[in-house]
Structures are given as C-alpha cells and as structure tokens.
Residue frames as qw, qx, qy, qz and C-alpha x, y, z in Angstrom:
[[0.603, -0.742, -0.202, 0.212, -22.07, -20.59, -16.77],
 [0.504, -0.182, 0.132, 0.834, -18.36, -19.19, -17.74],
 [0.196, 0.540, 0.379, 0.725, -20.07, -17.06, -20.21],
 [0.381, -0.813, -0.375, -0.231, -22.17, -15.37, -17.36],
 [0.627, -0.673, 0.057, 0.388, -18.94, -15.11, -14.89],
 [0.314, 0.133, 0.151, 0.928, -16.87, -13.27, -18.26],
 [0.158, -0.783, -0.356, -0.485, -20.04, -11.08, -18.40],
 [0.462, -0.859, -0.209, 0.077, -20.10, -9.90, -14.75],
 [0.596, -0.380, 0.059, 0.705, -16.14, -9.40, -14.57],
 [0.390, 0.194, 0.459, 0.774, -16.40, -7.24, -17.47],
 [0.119, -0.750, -0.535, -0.372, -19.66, -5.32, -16.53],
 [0.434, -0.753, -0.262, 0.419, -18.00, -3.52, -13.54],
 [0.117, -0.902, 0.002, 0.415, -16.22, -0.36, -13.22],
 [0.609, 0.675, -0.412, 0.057, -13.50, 0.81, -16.34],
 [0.954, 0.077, -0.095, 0.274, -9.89, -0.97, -16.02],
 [0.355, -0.901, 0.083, 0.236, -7.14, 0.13, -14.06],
 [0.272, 0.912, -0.298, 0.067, -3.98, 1.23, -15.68],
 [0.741, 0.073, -0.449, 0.495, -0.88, -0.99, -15.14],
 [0.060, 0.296, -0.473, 0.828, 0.33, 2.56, -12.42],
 [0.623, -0.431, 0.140, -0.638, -2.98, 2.80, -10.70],
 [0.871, -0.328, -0.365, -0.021, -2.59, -1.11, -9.52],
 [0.818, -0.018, -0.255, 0.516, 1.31, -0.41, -8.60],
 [0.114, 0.619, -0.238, 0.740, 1.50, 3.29, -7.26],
 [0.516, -0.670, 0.156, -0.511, 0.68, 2.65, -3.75],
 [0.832, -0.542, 0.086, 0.074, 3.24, -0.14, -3.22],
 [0.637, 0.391, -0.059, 0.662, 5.63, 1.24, -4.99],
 [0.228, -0.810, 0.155, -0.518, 4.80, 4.62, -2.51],
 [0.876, -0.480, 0.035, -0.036, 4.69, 1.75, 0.77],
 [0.966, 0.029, 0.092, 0.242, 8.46, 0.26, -0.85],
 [0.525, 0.390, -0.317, 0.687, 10.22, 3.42, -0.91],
 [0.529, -0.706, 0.020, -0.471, 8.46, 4.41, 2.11],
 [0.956, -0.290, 0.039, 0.012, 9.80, 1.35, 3.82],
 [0.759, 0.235, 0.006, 0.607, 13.58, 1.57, 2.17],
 [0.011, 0.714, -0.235, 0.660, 13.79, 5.63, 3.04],
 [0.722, -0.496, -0.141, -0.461, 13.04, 3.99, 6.54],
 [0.960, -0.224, 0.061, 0.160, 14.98, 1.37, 7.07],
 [0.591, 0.391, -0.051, 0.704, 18.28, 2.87, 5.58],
 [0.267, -0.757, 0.061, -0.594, 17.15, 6.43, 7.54],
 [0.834, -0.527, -0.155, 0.061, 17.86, 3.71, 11.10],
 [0.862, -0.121, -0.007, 0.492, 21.16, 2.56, 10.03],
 [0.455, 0.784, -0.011, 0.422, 22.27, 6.05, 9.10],
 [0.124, 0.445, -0.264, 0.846, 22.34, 7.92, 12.07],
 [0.203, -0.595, -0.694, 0.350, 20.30, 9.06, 15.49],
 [0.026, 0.336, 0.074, -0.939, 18.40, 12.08, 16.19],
 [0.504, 0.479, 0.026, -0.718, 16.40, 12.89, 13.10],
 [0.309, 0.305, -0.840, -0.325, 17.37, 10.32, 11.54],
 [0.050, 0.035, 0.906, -0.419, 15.96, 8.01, 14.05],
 [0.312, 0.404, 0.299, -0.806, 12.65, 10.36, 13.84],
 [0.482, 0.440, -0.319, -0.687, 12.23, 9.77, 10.01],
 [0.135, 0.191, -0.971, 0.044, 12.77, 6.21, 10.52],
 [0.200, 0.339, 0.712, -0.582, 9.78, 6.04, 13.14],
 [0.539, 0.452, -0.065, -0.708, 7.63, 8.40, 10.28],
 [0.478, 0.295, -0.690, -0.457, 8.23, 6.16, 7.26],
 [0.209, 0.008, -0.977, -0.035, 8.30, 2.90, 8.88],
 [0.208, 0.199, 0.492, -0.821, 5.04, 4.15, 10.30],
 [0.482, 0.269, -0.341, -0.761, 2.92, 4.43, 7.21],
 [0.491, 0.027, -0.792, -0.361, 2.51, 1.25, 6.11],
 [0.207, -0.035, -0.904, 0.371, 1.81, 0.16, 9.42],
 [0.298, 0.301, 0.268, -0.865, -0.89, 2.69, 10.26],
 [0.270, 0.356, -0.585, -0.677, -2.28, 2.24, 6.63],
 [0.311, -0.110, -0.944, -0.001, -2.54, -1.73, 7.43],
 [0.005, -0.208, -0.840, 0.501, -4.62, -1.24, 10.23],
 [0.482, 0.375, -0.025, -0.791, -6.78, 1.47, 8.97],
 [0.469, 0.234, -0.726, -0.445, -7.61, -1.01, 5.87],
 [0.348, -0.131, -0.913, -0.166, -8.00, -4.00, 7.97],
 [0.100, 0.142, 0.537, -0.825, -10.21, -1.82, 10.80],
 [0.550, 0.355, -0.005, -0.756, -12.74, -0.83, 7.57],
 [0.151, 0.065, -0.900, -0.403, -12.96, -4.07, 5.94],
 [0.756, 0.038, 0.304, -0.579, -16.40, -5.30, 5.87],
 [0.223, -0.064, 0.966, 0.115, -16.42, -9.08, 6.29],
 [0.385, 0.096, -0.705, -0.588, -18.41, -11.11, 3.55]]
C-alpha cells in the first residue's frame, strides 16, 4: 500500500523549485510590510498606498477561497 501512495505522489506534475513554492509569500510579506510601515509614515498618499498594499492579500484571500472547489 505505501508503495502505491510513493507511486501516485511521484506520478504527478514535475517538482517545484524551492522559489516557485516561496515567491508569492514572499510578494504577500513585503506587500504587507511596504503597507504597514507606508500607515505609520505619514497621511495622504501615504495613507493611499497603505489601503493598496494592505489590500492585496486580502482581495487575493478571498478570490482563492471564492474558487475553491470543496472535496
């Protein structure tokens, strides 16, 4: 039975790259940090770029959990 469940993990698509697993929360984590620092700076545009960045991830989430198809 293990032998059959290494077989399938191994039968799918090629292996991702150490970056491909970590470039999109490493995008989200300075997204979030240009964000959150961008509050405390200042108002005005500051304020604005705050609202953008801290946006993304948030948008992002939903989109993601909107298309999930449950199992």
């Amino acid at each position: 039975m293990s032998e059959q469940i290494g077989r399938q993990r191994s039968s799918g698509p090629s292996r991702r790259t150490l970056w491909q697993i970590f470039a999109m929360p490493l995008v989200l984590g300075i997204l979030s940090t240009v964000g959150l620092i961008s509050a405390l700076v200042g108002d005005g545009a500051w304020d604005a770029l705050s609202w953008l960045t801290l946006g993304v991830p948030i948008l992002l989430c939903a989109y993601f959990l909107r298309s999930a198809k449950p199992r």
